[in-house]
PyMOL Python script that loads the backbone (N, CA, C, O; Angstrom):
from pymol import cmd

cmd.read_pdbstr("""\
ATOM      1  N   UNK A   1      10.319   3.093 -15.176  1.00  0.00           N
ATOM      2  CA  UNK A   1      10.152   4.431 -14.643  1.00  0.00           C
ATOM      3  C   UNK A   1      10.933   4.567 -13.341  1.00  0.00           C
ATOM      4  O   UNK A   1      10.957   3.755 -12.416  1.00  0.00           O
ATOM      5  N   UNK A   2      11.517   5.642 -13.424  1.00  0.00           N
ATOM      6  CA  UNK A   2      12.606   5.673 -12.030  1.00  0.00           C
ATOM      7  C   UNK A   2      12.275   6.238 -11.034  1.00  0.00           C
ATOM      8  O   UNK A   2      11.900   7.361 -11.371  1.00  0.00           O
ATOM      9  N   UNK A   3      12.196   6.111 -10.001  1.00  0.00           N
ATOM     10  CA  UNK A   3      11.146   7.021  -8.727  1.00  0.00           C
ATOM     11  C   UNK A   3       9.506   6.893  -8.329  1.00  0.00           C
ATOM     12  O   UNK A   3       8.695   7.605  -7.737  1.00  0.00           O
ATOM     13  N   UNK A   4       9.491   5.732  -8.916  1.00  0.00           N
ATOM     14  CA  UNK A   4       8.095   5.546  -9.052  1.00  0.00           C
ATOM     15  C   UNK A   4       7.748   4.036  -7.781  1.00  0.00           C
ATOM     16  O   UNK A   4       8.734   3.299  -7.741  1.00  0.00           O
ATOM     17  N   UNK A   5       7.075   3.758  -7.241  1.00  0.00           N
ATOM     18  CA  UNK A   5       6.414   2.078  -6.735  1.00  0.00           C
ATOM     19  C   UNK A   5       5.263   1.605  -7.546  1.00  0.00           C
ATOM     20  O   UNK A   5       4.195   2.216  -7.587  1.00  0.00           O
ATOM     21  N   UNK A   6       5.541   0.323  -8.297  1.00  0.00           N
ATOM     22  CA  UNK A   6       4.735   0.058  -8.731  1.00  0.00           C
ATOM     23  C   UNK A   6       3.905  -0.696  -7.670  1.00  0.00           C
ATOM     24  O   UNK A   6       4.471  -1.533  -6.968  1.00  0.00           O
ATOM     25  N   UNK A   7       2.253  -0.373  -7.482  1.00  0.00           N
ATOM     26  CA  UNK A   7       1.294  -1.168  -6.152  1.00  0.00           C
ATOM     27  C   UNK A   7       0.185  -2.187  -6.593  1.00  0.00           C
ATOM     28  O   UNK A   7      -0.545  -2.050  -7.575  1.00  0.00           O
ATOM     29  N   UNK A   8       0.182  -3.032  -5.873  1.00  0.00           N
ATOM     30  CA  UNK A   8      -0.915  -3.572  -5.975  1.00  0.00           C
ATOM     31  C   UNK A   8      -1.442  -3.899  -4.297  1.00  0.00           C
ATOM     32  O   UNK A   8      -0.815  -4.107  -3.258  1.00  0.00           O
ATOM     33  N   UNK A   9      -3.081  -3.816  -4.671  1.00  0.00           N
ATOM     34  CA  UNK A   9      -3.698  -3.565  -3.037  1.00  0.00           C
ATOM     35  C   UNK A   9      -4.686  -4.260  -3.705  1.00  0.00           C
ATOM     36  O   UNK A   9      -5.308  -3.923  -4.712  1.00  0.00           O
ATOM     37  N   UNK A  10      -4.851  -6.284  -2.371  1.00  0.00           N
ATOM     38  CA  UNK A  10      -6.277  -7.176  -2.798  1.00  0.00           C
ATOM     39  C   UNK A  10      -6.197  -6.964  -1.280  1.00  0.00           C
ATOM     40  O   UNK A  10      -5.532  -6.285  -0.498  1.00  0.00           O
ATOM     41  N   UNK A  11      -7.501  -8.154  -1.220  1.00  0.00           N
ATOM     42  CA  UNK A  11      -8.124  -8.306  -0.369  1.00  0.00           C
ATOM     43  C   UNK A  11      -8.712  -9.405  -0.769  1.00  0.00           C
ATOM     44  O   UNK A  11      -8.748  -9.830  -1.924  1.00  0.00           O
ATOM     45  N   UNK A  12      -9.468 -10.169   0.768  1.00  0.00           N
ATOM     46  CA  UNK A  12     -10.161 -11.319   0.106  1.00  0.00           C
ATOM     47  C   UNK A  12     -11.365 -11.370  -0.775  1.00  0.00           C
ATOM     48  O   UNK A  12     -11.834 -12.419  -1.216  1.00  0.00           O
ATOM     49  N   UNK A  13     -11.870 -10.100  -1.020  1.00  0.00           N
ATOM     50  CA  UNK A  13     -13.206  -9.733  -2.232  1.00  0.00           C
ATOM     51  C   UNK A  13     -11.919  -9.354  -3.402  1.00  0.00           C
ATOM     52  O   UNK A  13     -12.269  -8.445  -4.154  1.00  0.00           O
ATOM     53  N   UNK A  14     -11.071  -9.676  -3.567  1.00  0.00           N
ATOM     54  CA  UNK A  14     -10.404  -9.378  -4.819  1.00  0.00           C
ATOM     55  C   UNK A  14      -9.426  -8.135  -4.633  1.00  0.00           C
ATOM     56  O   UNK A  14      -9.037  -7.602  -3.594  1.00  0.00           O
ATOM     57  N   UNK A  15      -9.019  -7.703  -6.595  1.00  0.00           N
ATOM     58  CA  UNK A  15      -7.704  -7.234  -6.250  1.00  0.00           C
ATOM     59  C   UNK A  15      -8.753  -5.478  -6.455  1.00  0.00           C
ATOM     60  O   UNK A  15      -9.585  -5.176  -7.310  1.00  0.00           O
ATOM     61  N   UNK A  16      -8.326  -4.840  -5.511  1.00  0.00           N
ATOM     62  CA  UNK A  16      -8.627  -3.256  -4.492  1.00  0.00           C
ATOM     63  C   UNK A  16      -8.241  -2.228  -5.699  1.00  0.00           C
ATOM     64  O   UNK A  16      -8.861  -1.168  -5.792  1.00  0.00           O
ATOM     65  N   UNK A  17      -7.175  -2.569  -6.647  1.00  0.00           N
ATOM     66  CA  UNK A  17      -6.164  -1.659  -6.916  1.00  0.00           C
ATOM     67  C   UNK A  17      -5.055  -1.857  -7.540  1.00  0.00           C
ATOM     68  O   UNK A  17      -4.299  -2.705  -7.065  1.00  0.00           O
ATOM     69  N   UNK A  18      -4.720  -1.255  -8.565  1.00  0.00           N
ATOM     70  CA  UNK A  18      -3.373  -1.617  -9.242  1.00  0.00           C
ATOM     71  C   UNK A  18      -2.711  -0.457 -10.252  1.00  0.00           C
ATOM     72  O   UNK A  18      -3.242   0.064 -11.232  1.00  0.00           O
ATOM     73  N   UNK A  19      -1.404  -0.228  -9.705  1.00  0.00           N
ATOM     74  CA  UNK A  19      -1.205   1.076 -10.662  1.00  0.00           C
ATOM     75  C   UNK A  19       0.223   1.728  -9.957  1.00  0.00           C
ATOM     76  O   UNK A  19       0.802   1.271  -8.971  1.00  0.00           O
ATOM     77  N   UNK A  20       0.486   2.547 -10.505  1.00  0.00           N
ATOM     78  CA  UNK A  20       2.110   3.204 -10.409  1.00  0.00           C
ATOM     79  C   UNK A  20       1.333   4.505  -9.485  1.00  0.00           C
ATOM     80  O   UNK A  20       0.308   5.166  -9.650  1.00  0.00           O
ATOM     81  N   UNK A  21       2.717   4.457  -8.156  1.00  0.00           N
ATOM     82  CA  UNK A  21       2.472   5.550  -7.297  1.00  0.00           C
ATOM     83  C   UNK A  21       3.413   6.062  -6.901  1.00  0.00           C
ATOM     84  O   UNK A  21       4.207   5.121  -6.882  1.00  0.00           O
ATOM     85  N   UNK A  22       4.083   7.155  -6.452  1.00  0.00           N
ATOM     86  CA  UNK A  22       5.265   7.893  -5.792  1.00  0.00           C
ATOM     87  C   UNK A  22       5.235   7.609  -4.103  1.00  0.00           C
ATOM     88  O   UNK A  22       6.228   7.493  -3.386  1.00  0.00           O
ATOM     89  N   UNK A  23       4.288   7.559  -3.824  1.00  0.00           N
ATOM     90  CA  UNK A  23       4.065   6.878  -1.929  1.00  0.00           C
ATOM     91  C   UNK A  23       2.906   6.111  -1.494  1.00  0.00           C
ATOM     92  O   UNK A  23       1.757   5.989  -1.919  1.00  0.00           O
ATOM     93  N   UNK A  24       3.618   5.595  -0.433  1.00  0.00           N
ATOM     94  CA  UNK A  24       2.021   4.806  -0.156  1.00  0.00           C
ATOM     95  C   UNK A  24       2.253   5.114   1.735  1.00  0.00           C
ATOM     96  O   UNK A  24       3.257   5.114   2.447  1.00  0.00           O
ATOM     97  N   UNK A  25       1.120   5.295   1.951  1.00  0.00           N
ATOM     98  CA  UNK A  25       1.206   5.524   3.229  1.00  0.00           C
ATOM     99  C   UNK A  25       0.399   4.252   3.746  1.00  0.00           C
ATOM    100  O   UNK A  25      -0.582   3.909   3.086  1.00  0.00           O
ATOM    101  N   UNK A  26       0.821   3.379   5.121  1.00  0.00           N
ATOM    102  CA  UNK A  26      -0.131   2.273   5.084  1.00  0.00           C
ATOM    103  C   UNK A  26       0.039   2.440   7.183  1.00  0.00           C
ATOM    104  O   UNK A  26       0.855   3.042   7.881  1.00  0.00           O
ATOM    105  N   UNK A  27      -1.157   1.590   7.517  1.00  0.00           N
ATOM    106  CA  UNK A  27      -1.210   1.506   9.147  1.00  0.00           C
ATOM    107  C   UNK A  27      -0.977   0.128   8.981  1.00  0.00           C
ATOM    108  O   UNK A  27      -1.436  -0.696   8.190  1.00  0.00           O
ATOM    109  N   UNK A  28       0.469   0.004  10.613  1.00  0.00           N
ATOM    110  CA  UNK A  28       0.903  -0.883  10.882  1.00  0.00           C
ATOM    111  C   UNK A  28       0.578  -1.144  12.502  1.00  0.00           C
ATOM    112  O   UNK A  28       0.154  -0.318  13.311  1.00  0.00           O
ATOM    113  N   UNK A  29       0.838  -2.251  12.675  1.00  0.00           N
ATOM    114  CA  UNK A  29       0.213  -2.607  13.966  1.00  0.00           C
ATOM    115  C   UNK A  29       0.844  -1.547  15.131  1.00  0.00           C
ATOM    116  O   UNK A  29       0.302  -1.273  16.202  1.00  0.00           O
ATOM    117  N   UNK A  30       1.992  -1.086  14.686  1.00  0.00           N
ATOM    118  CA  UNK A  30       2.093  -0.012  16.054  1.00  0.00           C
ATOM    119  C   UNK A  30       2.468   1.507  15.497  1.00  0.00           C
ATOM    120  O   UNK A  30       3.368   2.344  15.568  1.00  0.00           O
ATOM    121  N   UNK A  31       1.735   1.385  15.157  1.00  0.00           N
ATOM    122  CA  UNK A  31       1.896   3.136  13.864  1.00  0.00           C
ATOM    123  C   UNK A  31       1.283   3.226  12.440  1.00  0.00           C
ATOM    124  O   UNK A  31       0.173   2.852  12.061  1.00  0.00           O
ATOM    125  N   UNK A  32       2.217   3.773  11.800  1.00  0.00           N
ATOM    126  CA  UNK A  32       1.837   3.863  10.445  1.00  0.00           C
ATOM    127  C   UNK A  32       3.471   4.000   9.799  1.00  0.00           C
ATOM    128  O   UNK A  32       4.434   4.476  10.400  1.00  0.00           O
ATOM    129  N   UNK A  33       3.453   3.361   8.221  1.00  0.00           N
ATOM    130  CA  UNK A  33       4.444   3.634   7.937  1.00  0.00           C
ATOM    131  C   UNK A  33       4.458   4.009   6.539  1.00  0.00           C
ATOM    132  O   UNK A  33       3.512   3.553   5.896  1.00  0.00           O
ATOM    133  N   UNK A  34       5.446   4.859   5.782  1.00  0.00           N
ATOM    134  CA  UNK A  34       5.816   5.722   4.881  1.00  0.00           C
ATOM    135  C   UNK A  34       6.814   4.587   4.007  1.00  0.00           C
ATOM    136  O   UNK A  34       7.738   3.864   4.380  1.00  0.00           O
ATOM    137  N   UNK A  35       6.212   4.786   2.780  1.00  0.00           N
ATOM    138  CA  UNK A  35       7.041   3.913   1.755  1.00  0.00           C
ATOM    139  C   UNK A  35       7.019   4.817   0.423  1.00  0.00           C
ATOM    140  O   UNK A  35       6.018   5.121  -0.227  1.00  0.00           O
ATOM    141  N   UNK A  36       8.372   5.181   0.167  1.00  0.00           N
ATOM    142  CA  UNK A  36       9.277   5.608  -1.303  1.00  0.00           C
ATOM    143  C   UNK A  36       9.495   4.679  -1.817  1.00  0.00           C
ATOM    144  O   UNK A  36       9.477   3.529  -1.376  1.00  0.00           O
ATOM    145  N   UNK A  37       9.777   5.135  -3.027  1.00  0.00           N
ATOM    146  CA  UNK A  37      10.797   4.085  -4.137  1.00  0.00           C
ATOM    147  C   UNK A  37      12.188   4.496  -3.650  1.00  0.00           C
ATOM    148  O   UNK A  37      12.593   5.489  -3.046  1.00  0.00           O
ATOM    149  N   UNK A  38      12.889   3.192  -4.205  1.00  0.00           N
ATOM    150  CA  UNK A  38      14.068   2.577  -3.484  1.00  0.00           C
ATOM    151  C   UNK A  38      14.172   2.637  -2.044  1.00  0.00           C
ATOM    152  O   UNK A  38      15.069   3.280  -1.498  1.00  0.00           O
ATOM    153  N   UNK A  39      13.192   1.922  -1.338  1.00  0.00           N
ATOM    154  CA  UNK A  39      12.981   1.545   0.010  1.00  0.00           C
ATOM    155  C   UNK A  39      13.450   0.046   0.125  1.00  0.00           C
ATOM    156  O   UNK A  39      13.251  -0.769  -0.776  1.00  0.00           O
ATOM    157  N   UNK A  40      14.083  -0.247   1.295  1.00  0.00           N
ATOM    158  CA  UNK A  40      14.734  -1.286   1.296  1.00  0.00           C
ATOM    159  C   UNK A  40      13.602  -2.282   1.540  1.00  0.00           C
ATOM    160  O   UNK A  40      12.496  -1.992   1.999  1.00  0.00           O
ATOM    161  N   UNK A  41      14.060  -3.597   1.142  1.00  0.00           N
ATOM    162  CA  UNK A  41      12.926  -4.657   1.297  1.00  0.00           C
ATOM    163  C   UNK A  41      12.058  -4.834   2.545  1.00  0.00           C
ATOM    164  O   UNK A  41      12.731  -4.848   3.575  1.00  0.00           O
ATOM    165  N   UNK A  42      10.878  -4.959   2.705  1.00  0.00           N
ATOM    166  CA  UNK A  42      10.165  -5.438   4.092  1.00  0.00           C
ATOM    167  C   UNK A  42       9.125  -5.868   3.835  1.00  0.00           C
ATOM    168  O   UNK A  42       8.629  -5.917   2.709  1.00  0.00           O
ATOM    169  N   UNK A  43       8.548  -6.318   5.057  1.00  0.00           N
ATOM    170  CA  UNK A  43       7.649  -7.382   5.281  1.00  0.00           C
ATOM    171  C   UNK A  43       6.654  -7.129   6.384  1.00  0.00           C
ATOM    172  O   UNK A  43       6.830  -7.989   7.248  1.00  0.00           O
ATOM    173  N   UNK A  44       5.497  -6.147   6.773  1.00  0.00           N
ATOM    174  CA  UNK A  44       4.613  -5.538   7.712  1.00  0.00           C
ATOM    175  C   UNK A  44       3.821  -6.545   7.631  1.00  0.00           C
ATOM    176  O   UNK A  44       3.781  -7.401   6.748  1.00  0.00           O
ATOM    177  N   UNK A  45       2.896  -6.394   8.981  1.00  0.00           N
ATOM    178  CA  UNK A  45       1.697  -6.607   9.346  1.00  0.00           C
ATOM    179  C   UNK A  45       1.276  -5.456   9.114  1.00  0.00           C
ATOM    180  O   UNK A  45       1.970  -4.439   9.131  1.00  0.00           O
ATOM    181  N   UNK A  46      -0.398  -5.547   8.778  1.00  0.00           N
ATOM    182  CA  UNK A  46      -1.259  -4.641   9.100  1.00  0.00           C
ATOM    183  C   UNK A  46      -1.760  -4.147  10.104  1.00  0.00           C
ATOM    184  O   UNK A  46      -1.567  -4.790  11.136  1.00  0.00           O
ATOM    185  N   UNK A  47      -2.488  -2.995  10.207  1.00  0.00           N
ATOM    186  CA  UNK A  47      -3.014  -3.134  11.315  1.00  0.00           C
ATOM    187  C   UNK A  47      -4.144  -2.426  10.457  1.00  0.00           C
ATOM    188  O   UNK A  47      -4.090  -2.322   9.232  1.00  0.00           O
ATOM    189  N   UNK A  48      -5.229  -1.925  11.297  1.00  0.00           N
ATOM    190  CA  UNK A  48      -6.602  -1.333  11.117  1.00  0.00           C
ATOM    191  C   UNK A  48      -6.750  -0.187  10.803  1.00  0.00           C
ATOM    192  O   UNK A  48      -6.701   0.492  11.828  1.00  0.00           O
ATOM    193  N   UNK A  49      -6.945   0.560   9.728  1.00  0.00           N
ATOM    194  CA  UNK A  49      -7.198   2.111   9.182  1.00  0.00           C
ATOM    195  C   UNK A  49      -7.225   2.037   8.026  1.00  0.00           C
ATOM    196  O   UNK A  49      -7.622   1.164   7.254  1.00  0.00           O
ATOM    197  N   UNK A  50      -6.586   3.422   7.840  1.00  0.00           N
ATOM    198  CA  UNK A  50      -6.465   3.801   6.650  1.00  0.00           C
ATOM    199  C   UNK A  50      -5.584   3.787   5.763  1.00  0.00           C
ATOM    200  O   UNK A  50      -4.792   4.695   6.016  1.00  0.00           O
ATOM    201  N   UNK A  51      -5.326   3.300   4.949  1.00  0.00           N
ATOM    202  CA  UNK A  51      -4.403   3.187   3.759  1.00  0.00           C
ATOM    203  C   UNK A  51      -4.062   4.614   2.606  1.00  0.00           C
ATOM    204  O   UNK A  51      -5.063   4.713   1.896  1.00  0.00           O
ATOM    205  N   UNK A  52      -3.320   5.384   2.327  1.00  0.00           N
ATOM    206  CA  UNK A  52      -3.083   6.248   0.858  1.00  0.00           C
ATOM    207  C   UNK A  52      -2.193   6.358   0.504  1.00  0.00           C
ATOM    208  O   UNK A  52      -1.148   6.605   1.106  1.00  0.00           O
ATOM    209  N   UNK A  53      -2.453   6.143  -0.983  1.00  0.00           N
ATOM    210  CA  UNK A  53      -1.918   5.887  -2.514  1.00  0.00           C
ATOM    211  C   UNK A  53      -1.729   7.436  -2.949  1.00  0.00           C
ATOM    212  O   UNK A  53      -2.734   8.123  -3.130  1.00  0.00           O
ATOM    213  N   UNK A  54      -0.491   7.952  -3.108  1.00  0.00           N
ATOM    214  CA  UNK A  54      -0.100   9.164  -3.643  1.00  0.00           C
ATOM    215  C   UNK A  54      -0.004   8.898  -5.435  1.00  0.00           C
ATOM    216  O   UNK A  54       1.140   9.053  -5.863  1.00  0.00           O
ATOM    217  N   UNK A  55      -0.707   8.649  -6.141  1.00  0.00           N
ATOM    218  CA  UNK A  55      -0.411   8.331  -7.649  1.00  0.00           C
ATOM    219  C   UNK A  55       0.344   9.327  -8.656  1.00  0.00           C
ATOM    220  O   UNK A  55       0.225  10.527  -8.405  1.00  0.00           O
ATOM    221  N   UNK A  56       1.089   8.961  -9.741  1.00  0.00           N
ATOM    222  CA  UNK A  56       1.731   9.454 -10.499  1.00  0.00           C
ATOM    223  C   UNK A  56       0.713  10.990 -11.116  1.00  0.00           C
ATOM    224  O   UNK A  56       1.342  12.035 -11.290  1.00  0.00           O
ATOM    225  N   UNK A  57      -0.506  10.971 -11.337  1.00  0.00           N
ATOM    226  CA  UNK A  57      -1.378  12.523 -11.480  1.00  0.00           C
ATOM    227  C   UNK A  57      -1.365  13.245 -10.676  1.00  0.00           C
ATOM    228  O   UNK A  57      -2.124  14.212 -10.735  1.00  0.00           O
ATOM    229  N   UNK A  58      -0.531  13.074  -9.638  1.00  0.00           N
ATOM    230  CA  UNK A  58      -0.978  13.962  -8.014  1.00  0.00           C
ATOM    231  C   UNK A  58      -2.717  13.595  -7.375  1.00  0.00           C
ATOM    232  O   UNK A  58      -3.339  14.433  -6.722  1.00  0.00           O
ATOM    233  N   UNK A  59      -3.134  12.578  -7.628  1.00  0.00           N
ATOM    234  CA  UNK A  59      -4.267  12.515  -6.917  1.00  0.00           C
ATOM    235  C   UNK A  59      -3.820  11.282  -5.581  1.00  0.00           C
ATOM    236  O   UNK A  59      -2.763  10.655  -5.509  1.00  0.00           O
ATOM    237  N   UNK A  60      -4.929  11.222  -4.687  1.00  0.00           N
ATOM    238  CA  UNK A  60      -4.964  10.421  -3.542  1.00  0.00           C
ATOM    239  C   UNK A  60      -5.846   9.429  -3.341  1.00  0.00           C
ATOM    240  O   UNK A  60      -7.018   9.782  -3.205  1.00  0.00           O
ATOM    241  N   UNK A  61      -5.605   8.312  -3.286  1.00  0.00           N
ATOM    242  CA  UNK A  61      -6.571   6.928  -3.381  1.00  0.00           C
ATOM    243  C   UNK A  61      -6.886   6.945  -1.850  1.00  0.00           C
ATOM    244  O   UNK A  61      -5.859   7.479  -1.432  1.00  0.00           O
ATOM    245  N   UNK A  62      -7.536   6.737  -0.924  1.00  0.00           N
ATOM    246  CA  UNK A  62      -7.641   5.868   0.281  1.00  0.00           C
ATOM    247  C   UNK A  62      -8.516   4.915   0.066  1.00  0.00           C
ATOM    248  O   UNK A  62      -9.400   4.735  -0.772  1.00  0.00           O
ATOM    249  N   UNK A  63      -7.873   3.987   1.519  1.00  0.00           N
ATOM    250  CA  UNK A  63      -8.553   2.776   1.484  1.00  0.00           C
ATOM    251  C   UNK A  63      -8.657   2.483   3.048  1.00  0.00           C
ATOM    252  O   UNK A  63      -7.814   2.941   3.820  1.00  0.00           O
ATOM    253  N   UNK A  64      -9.356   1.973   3.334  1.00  0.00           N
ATOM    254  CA  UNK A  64      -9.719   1.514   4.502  1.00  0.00           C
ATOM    255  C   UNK A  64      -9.295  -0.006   4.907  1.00  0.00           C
ATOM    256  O   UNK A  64     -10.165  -0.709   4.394  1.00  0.00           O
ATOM    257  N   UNK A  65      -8.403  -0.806   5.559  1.00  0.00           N
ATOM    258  CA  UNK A  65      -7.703  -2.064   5.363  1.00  0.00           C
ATOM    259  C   UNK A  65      -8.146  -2.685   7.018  1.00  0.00           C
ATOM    260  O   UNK A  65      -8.334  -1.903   7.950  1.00  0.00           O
ATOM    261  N   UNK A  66      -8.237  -3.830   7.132  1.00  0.00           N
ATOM    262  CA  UNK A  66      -8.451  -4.123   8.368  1.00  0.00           C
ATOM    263  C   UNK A  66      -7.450  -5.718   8.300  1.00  0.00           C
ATOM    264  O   UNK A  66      -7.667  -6.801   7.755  1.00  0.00           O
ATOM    265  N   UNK A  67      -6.564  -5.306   8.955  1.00  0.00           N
ATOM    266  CA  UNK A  67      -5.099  -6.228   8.927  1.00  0.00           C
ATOM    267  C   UNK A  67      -5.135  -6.938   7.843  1.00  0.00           C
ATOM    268  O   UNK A  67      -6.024  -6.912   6.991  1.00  0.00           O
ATOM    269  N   UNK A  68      -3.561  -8.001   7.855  1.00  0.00           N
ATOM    270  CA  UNK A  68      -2.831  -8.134   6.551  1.00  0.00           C
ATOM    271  C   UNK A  68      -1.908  -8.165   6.668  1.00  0.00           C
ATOM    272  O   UNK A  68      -1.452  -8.329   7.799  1.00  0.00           O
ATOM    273  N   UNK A  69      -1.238  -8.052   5.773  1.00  0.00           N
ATOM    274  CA  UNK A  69       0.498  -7.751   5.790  1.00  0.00           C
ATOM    275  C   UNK A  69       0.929  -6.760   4.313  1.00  0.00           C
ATOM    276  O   UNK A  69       0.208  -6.630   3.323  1.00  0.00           O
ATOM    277  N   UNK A  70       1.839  -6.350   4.451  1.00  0.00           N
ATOM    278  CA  UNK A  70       2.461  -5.332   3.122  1.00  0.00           C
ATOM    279  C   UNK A  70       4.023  -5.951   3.139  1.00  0.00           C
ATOM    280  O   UNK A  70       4.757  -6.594   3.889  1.00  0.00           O
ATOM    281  N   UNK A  71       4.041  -5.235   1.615  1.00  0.00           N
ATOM    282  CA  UNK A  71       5.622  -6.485   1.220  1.00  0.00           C
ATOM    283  C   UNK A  71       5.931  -5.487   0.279  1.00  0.00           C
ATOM    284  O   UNK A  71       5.214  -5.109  -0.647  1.00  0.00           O
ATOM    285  N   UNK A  72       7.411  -4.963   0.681  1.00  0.00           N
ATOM    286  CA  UNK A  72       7.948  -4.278  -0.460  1.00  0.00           C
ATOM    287  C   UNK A  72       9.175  -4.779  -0.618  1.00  0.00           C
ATOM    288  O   UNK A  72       9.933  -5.120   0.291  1.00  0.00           O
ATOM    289  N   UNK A  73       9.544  -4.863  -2.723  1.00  0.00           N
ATOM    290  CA  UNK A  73      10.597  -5.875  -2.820  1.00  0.00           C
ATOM    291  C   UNK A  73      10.986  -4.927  -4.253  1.00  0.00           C
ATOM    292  O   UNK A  73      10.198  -5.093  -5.183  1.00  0.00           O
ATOM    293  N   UNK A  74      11.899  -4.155  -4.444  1.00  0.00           N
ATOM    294  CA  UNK A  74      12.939  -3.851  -5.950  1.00  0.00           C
ATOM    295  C   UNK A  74      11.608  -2.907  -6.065  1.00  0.00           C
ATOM    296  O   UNK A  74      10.790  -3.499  -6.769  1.00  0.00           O
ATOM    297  N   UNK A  75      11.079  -1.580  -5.596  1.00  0.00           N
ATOM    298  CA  UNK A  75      10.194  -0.624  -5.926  1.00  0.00           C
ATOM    299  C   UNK A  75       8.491  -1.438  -6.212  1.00  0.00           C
ATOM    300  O   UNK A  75       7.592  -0.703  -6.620  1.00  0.00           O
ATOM    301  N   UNK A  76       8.218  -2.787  -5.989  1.00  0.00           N
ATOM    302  CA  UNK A  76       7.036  -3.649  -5.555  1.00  0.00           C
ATOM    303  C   UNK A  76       6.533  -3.410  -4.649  1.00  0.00           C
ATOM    304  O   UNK A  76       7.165  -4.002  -3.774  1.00  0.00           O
ATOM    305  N   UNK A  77       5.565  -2.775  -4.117  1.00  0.00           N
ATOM    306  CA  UNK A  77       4.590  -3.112  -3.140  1.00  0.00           C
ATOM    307  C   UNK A  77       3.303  -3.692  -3.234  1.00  0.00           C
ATOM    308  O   UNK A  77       2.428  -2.916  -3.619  1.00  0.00           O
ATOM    309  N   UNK A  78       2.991  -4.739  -3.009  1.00  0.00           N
ATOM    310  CA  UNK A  78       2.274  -5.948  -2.090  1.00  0.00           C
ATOM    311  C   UNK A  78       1.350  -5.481  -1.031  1.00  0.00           C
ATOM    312  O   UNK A  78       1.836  -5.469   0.100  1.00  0.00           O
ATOM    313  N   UNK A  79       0.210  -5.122  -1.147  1.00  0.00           N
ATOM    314  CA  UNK A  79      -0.768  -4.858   0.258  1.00  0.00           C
ATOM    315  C   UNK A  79      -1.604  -5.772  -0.109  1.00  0.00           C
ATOM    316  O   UNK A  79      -2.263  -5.633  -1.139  1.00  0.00           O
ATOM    317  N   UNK A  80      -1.744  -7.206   0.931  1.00  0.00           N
ATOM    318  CA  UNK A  80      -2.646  -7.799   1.161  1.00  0.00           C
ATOM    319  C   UNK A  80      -3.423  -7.785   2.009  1.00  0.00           C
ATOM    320  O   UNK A  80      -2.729  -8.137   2.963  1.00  0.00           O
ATOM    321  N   UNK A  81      -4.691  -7.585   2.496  1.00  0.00           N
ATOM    322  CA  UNK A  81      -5.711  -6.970   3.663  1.00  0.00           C
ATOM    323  C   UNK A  81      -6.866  -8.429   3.968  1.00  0.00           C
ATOM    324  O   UNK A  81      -7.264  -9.257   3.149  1.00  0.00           O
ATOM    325  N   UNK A  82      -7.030  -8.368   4.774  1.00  0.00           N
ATOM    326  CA  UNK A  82      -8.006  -9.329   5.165  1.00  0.00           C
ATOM    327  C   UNK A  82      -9.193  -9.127   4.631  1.00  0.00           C
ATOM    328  O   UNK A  82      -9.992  -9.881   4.075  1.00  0.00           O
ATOM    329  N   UNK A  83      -9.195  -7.778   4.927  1.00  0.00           N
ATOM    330  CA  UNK A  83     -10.960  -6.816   4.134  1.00  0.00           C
ATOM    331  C   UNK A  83     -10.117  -5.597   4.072  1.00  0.00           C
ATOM    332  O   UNK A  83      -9.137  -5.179   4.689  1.00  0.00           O
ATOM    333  N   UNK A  84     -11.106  -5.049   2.783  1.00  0.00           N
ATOM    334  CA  UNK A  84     -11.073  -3.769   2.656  1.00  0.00           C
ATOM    335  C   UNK A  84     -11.236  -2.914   1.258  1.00  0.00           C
ATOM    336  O   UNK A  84     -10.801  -3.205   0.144  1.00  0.00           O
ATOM    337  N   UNK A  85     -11.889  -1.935   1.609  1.00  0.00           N
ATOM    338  CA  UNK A  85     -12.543  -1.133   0.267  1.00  0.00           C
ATOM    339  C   UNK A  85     -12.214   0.118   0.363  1.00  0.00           C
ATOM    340  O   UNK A  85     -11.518   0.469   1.316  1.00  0.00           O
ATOM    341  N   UNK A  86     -12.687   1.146  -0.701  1.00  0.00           N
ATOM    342  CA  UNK A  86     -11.949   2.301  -1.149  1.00  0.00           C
ATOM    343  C   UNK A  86     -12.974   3.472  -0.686  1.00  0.00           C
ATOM    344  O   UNK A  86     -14.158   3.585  -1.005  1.00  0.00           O
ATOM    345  N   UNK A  87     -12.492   3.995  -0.165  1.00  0.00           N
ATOM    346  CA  UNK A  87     -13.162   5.040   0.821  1.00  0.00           C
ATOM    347  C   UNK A  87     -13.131   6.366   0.559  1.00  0.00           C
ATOM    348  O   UNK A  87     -13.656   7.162   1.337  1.00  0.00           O
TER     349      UNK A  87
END
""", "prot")
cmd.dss("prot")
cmd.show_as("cartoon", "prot")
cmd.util.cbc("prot")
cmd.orient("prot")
């Protein structure tokens, strides 16, 4: 699918989330940051808030994440969280 990120979001109680999304909005230790498909590769820390999942139905996931790191690699995103549940 072209334009799409495929996500996955664990935590140490397991995996949060898994599924095809058009954005993910995530909090980073000194802001927040905005991720499309075909975004170039990276490698965040977390920081403490709120997490949202724009999904392919037009609906909105949040999540609540309390640090971690996020990893996006070839339209992959990677949110690993220390804690965190769906809010």
């Amino acid at each position: 699918m072209a334009g799409v990120l495929q996500v996955e979001v664990v935590s140490a109680e397991g995996r949060l989330w898994n599924g095809v999304c058009t954005q993910v909005q995530v909090p980073i230790l000194d802001g927040s940051l905005g991720i499309l498909p075909r975004r170039q590769p990276l490698l965040a820390a977390l920081g403490n808030g709120q997490m949202t999942l724009s999904t392919t139905d037009g609906q909105k996931r949040h999540f609540t994440v309390d640090g971690g790191f996020v990893s996006v690699d070839s339209d992959f995103v990677t949110v690993v969280a220390n804690s965190g549940f769906e809010s």
